[in-house]
C-alpha positions in Angstrom: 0.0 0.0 0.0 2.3 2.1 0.6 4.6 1.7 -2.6 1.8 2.2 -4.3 1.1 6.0 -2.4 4.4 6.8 -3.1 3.7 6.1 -6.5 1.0 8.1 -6.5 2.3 11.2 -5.0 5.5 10.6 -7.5 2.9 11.0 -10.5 1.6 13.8 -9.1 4.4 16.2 -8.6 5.8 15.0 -12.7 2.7 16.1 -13.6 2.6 19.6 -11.7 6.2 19.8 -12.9 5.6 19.6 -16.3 2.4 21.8 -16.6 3.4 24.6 -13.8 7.0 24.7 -13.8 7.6 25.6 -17.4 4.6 29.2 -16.6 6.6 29.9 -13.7 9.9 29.8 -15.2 8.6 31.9 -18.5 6.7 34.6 -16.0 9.8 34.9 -14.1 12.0 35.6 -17.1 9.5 37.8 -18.7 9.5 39.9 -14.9 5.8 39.3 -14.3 5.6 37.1 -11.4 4.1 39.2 -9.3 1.6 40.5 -11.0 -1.9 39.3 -11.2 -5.6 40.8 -12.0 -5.8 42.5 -8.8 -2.3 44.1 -8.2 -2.7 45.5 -12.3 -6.2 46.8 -11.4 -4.7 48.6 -8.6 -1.7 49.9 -10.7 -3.7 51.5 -13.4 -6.2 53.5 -11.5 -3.3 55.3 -9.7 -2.0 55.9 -12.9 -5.2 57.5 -14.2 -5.2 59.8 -11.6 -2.1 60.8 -11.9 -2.6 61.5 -15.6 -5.8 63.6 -14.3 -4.2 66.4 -12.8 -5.9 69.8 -12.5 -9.5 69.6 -13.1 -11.7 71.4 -15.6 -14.3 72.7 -14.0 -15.5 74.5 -17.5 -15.2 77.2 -19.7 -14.2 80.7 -17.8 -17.1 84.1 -18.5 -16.5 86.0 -21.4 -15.7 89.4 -20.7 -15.2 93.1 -22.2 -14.0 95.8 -19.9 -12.2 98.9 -19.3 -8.1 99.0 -17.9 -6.7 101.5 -15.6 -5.0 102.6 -18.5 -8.4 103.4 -20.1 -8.1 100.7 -22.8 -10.8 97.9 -23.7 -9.4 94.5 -22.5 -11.2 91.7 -22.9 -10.7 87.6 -22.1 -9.0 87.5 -25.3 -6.6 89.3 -24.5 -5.7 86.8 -21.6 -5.7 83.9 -24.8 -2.8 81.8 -24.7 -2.2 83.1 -20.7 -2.5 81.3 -17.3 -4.5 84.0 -15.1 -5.9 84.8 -12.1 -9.2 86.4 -11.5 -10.2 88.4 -8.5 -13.5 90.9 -7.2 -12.7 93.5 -5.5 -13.4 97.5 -4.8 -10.5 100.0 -4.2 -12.5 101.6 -0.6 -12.7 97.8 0.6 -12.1 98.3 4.5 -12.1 94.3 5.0 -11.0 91.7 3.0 -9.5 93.5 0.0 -6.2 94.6 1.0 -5.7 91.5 2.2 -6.4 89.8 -1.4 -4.4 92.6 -2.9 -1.4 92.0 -0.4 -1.6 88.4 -1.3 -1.9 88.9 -5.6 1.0 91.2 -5.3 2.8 87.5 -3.7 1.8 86.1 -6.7 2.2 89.2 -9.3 6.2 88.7 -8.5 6.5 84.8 -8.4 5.9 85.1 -12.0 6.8 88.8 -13.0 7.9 89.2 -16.5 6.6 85.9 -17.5 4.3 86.6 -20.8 2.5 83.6 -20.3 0.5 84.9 -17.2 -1.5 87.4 -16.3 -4.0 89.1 -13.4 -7.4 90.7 -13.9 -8.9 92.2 -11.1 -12.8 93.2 -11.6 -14.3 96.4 -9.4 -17.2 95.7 -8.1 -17.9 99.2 -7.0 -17.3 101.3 -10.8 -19.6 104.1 -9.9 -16.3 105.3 -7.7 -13.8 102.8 -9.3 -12.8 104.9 -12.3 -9.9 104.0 -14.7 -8.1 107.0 -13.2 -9.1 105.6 -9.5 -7.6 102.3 -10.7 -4.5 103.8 -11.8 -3.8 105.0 -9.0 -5.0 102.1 -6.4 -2.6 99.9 -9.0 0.3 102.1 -8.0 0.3 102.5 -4.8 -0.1 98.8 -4.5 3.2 98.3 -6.6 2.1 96.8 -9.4 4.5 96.0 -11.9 2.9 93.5 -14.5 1.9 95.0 -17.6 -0.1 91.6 -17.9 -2.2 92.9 -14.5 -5.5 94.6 -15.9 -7.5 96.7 -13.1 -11.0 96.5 -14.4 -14.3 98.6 -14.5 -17.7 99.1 -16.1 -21.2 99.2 -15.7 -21.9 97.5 -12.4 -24.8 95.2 -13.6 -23.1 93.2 -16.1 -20.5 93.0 -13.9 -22.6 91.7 -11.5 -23.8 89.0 -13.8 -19.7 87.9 -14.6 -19.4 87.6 -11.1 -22.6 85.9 -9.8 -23.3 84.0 -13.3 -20.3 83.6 -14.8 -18.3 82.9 -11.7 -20.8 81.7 -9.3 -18.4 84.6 -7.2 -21.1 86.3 -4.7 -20.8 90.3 -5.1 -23.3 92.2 -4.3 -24.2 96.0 -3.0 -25.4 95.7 0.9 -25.6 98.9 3.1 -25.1 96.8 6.5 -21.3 95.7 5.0 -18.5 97.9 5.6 -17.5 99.6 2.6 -21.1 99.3 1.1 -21.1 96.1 -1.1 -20.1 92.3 -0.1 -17.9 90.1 -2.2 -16.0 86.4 -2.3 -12.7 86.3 -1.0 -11.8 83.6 -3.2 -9.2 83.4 -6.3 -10.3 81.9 -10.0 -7.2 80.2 -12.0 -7.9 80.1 -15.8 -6.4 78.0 -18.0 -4.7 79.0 -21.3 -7.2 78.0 -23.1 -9.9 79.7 -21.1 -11.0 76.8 -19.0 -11.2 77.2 -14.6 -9.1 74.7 -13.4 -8.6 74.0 -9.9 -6.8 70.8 -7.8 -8.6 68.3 -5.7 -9.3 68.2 -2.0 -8.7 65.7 0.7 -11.5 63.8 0.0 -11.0 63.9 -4.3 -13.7 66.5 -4.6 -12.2 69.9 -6.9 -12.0 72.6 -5.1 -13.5 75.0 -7.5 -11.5 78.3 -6.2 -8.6 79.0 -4.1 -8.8 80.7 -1.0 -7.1 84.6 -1.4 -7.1 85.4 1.7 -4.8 82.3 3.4 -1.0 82.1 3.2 -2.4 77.9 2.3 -4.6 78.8 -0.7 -1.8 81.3 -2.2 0.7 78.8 -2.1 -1.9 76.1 -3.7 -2.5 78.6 -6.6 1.0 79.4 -7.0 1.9 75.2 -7.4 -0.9 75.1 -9.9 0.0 78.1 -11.9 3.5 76.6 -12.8 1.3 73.4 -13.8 -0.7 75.0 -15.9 2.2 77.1 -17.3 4.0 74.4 -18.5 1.5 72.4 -20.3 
């Protein structure tokens, strides 16, 4: 009986050797051995999202206004450009010089490159004149000739903002300063899309925070992206 196990067992490791061994050897050689269904499903979906990258939320608002220079600029003129898009008035007591403090930080991580640019809407153009804008510009120190300081009539600015945007601004007598605005940033791509990164949790972001040292340097890593593709 128990020759005839041994036999037994003897047949079946030949067999396993000469069915299995020759896969294992060829898998081994070809450096596949440890992959399988699971491990390459797991593989590729990293991969997709790191070819995702910085998502496209959709196209950014067209747009026609005035310059502190008293010249008609428009989102075409931004073609081609990375740029940043703020709302803002000049007499903002609040959250404005904050915003403007921190888009001057990001005015001179990329001054004198031609492939970005700035445009900062009034919300407030009754008093926001070009001449009032020229003047706000300078004593903030801008330098960028790619920096437009925008105005207009208020209501279809308005509609860019709350519409186009989806960035609150509105007039309110209870606010300081008279009207009420987003303190948030919008990054357009150069081919006119809003692009923003993802959060925690793999949700986008939509808009980057202007008023924290965090969302500036989020916006400033995603510029350089977008620059360079």
């Amino acid at each position: 009986m128990k020759n005839k196990s041994y036999i037994g067992i003897s047949l079946v490791v030949l067999v396993f050797g000469i069915i299995f061994i020759p896969k294992i050897i060829n898998r081994i050689t070809n450096g596949t051995v440890v992959q399988g269904n699971r491990i390459d499903g797991v593989s590729n979906h990293k991969n997709k999202e790191v070819e995702t990258g910085l998502v496209k939320i959709g196209p950014a608002p067209k747009f026609e206004l005035t310059n502190q220079d008293g010249k008609t600029i428009s989102n075409k003129n931004y073609d081609g450009k990375v740029y940043v898009v703020e709302f803002f008035f000049s007499t903002c007591p609040t959250i404005c010089p904050i915003m403007n403090k921190n888009m001057i930080t990001i005015q001179n991580e990329f001054f004198g490159n031609p492939n970005f640019g700035i445009a900062s809407i009034t919300i407030n153009p009754e008093n926001d004149t070009a001449a009032v804008l020229k003047k706000h510009a300078e004593e903030l120190g801008v330098k960028s000739t790619n920096w437009h300081f925008l105005t207009g009539d208020q209501k279809y600015i308005y509609e860019i903002a709350n519409k186009g945007f989806n960035l609150y601004a509105g007039q309110n007598k209870n606010a300081n300063g008279g009207f009420e605005h987003s303190g948030l940033f919008a990054l357009i791509d150069k081919e006119g899309n809003i692009r923003c990164r993802k959060d925690q949790f793999g949700n986008p972001i939509l808009y980057y925070d202007g008023l924290e040292a965090k969302g500036v340097k989020a916006i400033i890593e995603d510029i350089k992206i977008l620059i360079n593709e």
